[in-house]
C-alpha positions in Angstrom: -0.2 1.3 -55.0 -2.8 -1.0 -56.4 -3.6 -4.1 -53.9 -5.7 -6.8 -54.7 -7.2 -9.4 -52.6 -7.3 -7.1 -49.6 -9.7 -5.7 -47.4 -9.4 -1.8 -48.3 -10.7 1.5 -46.7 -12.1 4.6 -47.5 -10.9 7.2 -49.9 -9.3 10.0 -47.9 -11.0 12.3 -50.4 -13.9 11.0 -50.1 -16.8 12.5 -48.7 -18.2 11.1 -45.4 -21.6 11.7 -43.4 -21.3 11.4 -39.4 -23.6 10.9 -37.2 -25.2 14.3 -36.7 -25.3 13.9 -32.6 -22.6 12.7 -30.6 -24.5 10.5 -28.2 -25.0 8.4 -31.7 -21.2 7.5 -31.0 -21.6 6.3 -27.0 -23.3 2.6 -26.9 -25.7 1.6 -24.1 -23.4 -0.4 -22.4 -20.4 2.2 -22.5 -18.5 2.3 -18.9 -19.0 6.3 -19.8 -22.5 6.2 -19.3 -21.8 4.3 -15.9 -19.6 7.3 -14.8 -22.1 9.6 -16.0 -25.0 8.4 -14.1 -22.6 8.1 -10.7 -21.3 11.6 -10.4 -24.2 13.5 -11.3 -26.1 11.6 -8.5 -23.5 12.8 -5.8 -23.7 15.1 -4.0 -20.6 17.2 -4.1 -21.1 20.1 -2.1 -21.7 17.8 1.0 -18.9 15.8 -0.2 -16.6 18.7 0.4 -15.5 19.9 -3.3 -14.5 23.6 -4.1 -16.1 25.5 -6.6 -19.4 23.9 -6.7 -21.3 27.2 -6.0 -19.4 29.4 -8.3 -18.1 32.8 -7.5 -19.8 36.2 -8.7 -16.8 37.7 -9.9 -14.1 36.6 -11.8 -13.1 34.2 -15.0 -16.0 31.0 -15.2 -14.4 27.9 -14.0 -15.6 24.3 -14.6 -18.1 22.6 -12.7 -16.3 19.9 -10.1 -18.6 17.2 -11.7 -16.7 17.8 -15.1 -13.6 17.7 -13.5 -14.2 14.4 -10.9 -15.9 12.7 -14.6 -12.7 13.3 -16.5 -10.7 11.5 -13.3 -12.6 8.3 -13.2 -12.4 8.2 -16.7 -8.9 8.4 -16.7 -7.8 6.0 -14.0 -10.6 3.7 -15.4 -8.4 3.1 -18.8 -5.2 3.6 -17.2 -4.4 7.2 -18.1 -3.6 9.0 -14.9 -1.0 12.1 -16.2 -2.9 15.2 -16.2 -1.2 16.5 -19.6 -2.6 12.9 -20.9 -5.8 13.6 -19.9 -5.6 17.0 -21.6 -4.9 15.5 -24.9 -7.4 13.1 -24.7 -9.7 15.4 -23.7 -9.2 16.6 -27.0 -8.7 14.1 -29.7 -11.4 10.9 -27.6 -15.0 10.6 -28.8 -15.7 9.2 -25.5 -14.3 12.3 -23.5 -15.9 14.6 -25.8 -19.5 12.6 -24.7 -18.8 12.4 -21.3 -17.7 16.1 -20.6 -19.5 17.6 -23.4 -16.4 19.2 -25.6 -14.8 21.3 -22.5 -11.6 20.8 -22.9 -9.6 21.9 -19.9 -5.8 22.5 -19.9 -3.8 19.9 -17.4 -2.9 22.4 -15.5 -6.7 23.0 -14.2 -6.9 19.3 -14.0 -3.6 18.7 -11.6 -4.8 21.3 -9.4 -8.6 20.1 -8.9 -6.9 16.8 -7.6 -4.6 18.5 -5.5 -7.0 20.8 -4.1 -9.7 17.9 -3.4 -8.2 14.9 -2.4 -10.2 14.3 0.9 -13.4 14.6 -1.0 -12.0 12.4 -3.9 -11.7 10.0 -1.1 -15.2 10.3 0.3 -16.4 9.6 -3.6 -14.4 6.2 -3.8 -15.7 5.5 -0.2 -19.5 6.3 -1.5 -19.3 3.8 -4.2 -18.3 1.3 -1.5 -21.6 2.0 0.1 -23.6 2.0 -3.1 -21.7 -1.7 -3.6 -23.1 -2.6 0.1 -26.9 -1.3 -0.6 -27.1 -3.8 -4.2 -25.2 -6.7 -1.3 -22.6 -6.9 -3.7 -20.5 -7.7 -0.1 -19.8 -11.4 1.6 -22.3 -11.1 5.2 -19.2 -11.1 7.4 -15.5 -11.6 5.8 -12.9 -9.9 4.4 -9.0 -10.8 3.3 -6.5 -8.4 4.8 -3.2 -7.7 3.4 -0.7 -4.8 2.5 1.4 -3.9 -0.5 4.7 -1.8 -1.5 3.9 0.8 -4.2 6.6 3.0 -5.0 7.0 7.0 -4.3 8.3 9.6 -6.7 11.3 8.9 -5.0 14.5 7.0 -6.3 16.2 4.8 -3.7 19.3 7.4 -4.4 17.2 10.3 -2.9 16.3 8.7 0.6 18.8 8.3 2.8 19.4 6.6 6.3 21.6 6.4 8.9 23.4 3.1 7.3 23.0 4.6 3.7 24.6 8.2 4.8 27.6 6.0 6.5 28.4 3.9 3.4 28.5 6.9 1.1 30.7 9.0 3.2 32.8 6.3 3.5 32.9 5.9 0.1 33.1 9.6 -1.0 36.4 9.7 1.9 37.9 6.9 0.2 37.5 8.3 -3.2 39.5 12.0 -2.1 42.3 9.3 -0.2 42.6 7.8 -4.0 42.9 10.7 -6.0 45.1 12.6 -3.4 47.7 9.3 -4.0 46.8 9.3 -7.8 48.0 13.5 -7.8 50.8 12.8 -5.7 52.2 10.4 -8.0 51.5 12.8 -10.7 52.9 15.6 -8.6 56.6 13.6 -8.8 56.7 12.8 -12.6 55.8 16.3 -13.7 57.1 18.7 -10.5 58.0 21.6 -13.2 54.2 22.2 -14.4 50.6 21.1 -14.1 49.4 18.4 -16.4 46.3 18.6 -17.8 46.1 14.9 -15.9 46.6 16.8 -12.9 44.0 19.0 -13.3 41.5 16.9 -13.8 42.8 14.8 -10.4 42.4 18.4 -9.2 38.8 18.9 -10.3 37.6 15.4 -9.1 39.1 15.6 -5.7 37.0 19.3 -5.3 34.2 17.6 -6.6 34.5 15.1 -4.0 35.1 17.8 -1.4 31.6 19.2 -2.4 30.1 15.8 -2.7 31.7 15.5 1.2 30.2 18.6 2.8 26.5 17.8 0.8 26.1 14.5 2.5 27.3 15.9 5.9 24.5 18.2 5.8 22.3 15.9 4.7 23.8 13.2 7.4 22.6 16.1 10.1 18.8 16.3 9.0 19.1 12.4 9.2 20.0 13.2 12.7 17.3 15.1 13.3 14.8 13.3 11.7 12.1 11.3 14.2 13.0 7.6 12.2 16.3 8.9 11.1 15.7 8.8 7.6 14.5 11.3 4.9 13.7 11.5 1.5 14.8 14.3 -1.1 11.9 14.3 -3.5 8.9 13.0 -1.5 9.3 14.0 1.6 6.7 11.2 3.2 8.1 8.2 1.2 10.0 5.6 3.5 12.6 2.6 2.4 11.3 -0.4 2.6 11.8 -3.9 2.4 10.4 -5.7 -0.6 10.8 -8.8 -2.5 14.1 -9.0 -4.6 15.5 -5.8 -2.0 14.3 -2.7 -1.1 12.0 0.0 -2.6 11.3 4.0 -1.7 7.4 4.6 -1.3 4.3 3.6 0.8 2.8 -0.1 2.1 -0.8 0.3 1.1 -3.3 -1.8 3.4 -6.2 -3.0 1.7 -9.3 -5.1 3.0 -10.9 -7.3 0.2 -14.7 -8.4 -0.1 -14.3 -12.7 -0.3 -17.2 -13.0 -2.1 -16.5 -10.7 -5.2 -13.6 -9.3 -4.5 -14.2 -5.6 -4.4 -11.9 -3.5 -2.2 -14.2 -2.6 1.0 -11.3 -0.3 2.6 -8.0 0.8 2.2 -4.8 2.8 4.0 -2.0 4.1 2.7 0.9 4.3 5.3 4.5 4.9 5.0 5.3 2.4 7.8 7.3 -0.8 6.0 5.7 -3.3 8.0 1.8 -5.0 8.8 2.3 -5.7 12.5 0.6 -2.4 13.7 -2.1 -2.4 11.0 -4.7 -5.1 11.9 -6.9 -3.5 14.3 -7.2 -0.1 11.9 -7.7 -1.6 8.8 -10.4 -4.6 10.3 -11.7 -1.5 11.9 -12.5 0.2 8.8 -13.6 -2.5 6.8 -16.7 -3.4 9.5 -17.7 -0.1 9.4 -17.8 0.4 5.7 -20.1 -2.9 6.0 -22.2 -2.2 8.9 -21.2 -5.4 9.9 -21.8 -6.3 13.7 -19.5 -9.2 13.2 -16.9 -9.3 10.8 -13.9 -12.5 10.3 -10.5 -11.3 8.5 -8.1 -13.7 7.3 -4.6 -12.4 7.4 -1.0 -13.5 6.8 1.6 -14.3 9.3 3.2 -10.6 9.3 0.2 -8.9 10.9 0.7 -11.6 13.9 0.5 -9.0 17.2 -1.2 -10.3 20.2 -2.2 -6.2 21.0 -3.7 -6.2 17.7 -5.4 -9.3 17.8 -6.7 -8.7 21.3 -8.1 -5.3 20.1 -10.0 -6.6 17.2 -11.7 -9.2 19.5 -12.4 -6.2 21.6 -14.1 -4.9 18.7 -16.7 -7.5 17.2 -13.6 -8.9 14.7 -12.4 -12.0 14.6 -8.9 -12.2 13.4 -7.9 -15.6 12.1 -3.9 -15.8 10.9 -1.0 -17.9 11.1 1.4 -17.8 14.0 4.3 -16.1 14.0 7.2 -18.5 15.4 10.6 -16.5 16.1 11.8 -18.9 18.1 14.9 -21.0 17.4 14.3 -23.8 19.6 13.3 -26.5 16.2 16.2 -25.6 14.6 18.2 -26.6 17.4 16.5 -29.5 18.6 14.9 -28.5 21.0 10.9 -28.3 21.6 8.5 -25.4 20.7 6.4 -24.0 22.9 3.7 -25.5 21.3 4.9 -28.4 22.7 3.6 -27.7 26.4 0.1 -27.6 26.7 -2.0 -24.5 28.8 -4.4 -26.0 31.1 -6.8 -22.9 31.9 -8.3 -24.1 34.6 -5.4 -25.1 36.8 -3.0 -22.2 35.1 -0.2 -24.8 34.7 1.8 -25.6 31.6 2.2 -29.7 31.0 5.4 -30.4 29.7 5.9 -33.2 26.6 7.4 -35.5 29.6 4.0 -35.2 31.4 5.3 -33.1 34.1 3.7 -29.5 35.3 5.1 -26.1 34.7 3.6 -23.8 37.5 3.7 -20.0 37.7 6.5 -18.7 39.7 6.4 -14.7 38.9 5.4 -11.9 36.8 7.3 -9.5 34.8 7.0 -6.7 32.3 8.7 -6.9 28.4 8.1 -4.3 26.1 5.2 -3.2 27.8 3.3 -6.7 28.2 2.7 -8.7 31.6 4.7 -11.6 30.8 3.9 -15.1 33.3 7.0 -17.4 33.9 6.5 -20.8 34.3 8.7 -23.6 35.1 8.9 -27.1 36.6 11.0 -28.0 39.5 11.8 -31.8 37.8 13.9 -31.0 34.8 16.9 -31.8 36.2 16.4 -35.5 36.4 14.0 -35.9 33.2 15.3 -38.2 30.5 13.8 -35.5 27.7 15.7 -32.2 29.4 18.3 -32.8 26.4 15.5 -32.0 23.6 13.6 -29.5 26.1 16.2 -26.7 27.3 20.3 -26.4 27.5 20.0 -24.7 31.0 19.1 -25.7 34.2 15.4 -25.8 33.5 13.1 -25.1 30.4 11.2 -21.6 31.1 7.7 -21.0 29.5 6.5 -17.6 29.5 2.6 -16.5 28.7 1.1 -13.2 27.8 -1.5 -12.2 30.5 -3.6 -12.2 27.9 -2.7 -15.4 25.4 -6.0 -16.7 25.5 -7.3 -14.4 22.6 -4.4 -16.2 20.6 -5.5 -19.6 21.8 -8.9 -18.8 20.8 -7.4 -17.4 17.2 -5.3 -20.2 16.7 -8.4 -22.7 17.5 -10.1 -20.9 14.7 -7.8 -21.4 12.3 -7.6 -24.4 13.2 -11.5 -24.8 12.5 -11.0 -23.1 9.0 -8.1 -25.0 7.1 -8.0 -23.5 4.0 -8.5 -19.9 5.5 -4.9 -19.1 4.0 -5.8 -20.3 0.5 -8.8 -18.1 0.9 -6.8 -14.9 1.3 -4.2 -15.8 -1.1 -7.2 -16.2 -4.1 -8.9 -12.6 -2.5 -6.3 -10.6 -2.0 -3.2 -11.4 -4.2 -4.6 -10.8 -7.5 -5.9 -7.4 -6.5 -2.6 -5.8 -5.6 -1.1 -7.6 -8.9 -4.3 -6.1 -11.2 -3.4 -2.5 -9.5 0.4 -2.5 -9.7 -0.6 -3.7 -13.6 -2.2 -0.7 -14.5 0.1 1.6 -12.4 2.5 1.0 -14.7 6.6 0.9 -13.7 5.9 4.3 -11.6 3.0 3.1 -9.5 2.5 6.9 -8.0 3.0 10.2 -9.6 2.2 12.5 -6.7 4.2 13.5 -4.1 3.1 13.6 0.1 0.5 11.0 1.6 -1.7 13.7 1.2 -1.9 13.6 -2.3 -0.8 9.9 -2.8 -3.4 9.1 -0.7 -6.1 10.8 -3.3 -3.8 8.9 -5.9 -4.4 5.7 -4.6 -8.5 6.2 -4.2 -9.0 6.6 -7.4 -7.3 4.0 -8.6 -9.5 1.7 -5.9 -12.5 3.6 -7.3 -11.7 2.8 -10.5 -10.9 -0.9 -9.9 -14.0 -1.4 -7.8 -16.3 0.7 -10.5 -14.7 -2.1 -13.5 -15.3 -5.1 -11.1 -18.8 -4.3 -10.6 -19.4 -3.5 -14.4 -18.1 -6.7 -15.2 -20.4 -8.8 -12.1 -23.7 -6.6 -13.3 -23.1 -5.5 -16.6 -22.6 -1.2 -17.3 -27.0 -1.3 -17.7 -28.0 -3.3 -14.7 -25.6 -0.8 -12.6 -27.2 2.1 -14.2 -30.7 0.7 -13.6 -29.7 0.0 -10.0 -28.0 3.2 -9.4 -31.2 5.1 -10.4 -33.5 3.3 -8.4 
C-alpha cells in the first residue's frame, strides 16, 4: 500500500547494522545501571542468601546476584509473575544488559524468592540505611498508617463463625425447597420418575454434600484460635475495608515527612491499628538511629498502652482522640468537659464543682480511678451532665501520657494534614502498581518477601527521581 504524506519506517528487508556491544543500548541514566551498582555492592552471603558459594558437585546454578537483579527489576516496572519475568528475560534489551543473556526458566526464579525471603527483606532494609547515610531522612518524624492488601484468597474461601452460620442456613433451606418442589412432583407423576424429578433428585444430593462439606469445615472453624480460616491462604484474615470487607493482610508502614520514602514496614494479618503503634514507631527509630523520633497517626491507633509505651521508648506519638462515648449525641457533656487538676487529683466539673476520687478498680486489665462529686443532686446543669444520680468520671492511672499527647497536638494543628500528604499517596502509588490482585503469594512468610520488594522498589524509584539514577550511582560508590 503506497502512503504519502506520512512518516514511514524501515524496509523489513532491509539490511540493518546494530550496535556491536550491548552496553551501546543501556543509557547513563538507566534505573538498570542503578540496580546494577546496588546489588553487586551487597554483600549477600552475610545477608543470608543460598547458593552464593556454589556446590562442588552437581548441575551450575545461577549466582543469587543474578537472580535478586532480575527481582528489583521486575517489581521496579511492575512485572512481578515469575513466568513474566521469564519472558522478558528473553525478549528485553534491558534484562539482557542487566543479567548478561542468562535466561532462567520461572520456575528457578519462583523458587529463589521462596527460598530467600528473609534475606530479600534485609536487602530492602539495607537500602533504607543507604537512604539514611546520603540524610535523605526528616531529623525526627515519621507518618504512621496501615493498609488492606488483598490475599490470594477470595472472600468465598474464608470462612467465620457468622459466614459458616449463614450458609448452612442457607444450604438447609435449599434441601427444605427441593424436598417440597419433588414432593409435588412425586403427586403428579406417582407411576414413574420424570426427568424433572431427577434432577430435584440430583440437586437435593448435591446439597447433602454441600451440607456435610461446610460441617466439616464449620468444625476447623471451631477449632481455630480466632475462629476463622481460610482455604487457599491459610494466613489471610477478613477484614474490614472501605465499601465492605476484603480477605488479606493490613500492611503497617512508617513514612519519611520529608521525602516520603518508606523507613519501615509490617505486614500483619490482624484487621485493625490499635495494637500496632508501639512496633511499628519502634522500628522506624531504629532504622533511623534516631534518639528521638515524633509519629503522627490517625485516630484508629488511639491505645493509651501503646501510647504510654512509645513515651517509654524516646517516641512521641501525637494522634487524634478516640471518643466512643455517646454522651454529645445525647446531650449530655463529654469528658472533656471536666477539667484534671494534677496537683490536687480532682476533676472540676463545667458547674465549677469538684469531682474527688472515691475508689479504684480494674477494667480490662487497666487501674481505672472513679471520681464523682457529692453536689449533683441539687445542680441546675445535672440535666445536661448525667441521667443518674450523679455524673461519674473515671481516669486511667496513667492518663497523663494522653494529656501530654493531646497537648501536643494541640501545639501542632496541622499534624493530621501532615500525615494525610505523607502517607496516603504511598499506599495509593503501591496498590497502583499491584494491580487488581495486590499479592500473588501465599503465607506471611512469603507475602511478607512480596511486599519488600515492592517497598524496595518504591523507595529505589523515589530516590532516583529526588537524585537523579547518576548522582545515586556516584553516591553509592563513594
Amino acid at each position: 500500500m503506497k502512503m504519502k504524506r506520512f512518516i514511514t519506517g524501515q524496509d523489513r528487508s532491509q539490511s540493518t547494522l546494530l550496535p556491536e556491544l550491548l552496553d551501546e543500548y543501556i543509557t547513563e541514566e538507566n534505573p538498570v545501571r542503578v540496580i546494577d551498582l546496588f546489588v553487586d555492592q551487597l554483600d549477600l552471603a552475610s545477608l543470608g542468601f543460598e547458593g552464593v558459594v556454589p556446590a562442588d558437585t552437581g548441575r551450575p546454578s545461577y549466582h543469587p546476584a543474578v537472580l535478586l537483579k532480575l527481582y528489583v527489576y521486575g517489581y521496579l516496572n511492575r512485572i512481578a509473575s515469575t513466568r513474566r519475568l521469564e519472558t522478558e528475560a528473553l525478549r528485553n534489551v534491558e534484562l539482557m544488559w542487566l543479567i548478561t543473556r542468562l535466561a532462567p526458566d520461572f520456575k528457578t526464579i519462583a523458587n529463589f524468592r521462596r527460598e530467600n525471603g528473609k534475606a530479600i527483606r534485609k536487602v530492602c532494609a539495607q537500602f533504607i540505611e543507604l537512604c539514611r547515610q546520603m540524610n535523605l531522612f526528616a531529623d525526627s518524624m515519621v507518618a504512621v498508617d496501615g493498609s488492606k492488601f488483598k490475599a490470594v484468597n477470595s472472600s468465598d474461601q474464608n470462612f467465620t463463625q457468622a459466614k459458616i452460620k449463614r450458609r448452612i442456613q442457607e444450604a438447609e433451606a435449599s434441601i427444605a425447597q427441593y424436598l417440597k418442589d419433588l414432593e409435588a412432583a412425586d403427586l403428579r407423576s406417582p407411576a414413574e420418575s420424570t426427568p424433572h424429578q431427577v434432577r430435584l433428585a440430583e440437586r437435593i444430593e448435591l446439597f447433602k454434600a454441600q451440607m456435610a462439606q461446610l460441617q466439616a469445615i464449620e468444625e476447623k472453624v471451631q477449632a481455630a484460635p480466632d475462629k476463622q480460616i481460610s482455604m487457599s491462604d491459610p494466613d489471610a484474615r477478613s477484614m474490614q475495608h472501605r465499601g465492605g470487607g476484603i480477605v488479606g493482610y493490613n500492611v503497617q508502614a512508617a513514612v519519611d515527612t520529608k521525602n516520603h520514602l518508606i523507613v519501615a514496614h509490617e505486614l500483619t494479618n490482624v484487621g485493625h491499628d490499635r495494637s500496632a503503634l508501639a512496633k511499628i514507631a519502634g522500628q522506624a527509630k531504629a532504622a533511623l538511629q534516631a534518639t528521638e523520633l515524633t509519629v503522627v497517626a490517625d485516630k484508629g491507633y488511639y491505645s493509651g498502652q501503646e501510647i504510654k509505651d512509645c513515651m517509654e521508648s524516646g517516641v512521641t506519638p501525637i494522634m487524634p482522640k478516640c471518643n466512643t462515648s455517646n454522651n454529645r449525641a445525647n446531650g449530655l457533656f463529654n469528658k472533656n468537659a471536666f477539667i484534671y487538676h494534677p496537683d490536687k487529683n480532682e476533676y472540676e466539673c463545667p458547674a465549677g464543682e469538684a469531682l474527688i476520687e472515691r475508689f479504684r478498680t480494674v477494667e480490662h486489665g487497666k487501674t481505672l480511678l472513679a471520681y464523682w462529686s457529692s453536689s449533683c443532686s441539687t445542680c441546675t446543669l445535672k440535666p445536661q451532665c448525667t441521667t443518674g444520680t450523679n455524673r461519674r468520671v473515671k481516669r486511667w492511672e496513667h492518663e497523663a501520657v494522653l494529656d501530654q499527647m493531646q497537648a501536643n497536638l494541640d501545639a501542632m494543628p496541622d499534624a493530621m494534614k501532615i500525615r494525610r500528604c505523607t502517607i496516603e499517596h504511598t499506599f495509593g502509588t503501591l496498590k497502583s502498581w499491584m494491580g487488581a490482585t495486590h499479592f500473588l503469594t501465599k503465607t506471611k512468610e512469603h507475602v511478607s518477601t512480596e511486599m519488600s520488594l515492592h517497598i524496595l522498589a518504591y523507595n529505589l524509584k523515589r530516590v532516583m527521581k529526588i537524585m537523579g539514577s547518576s548522582n545515586l550511582m556516584k553516591a553509592m560508590a563513594t
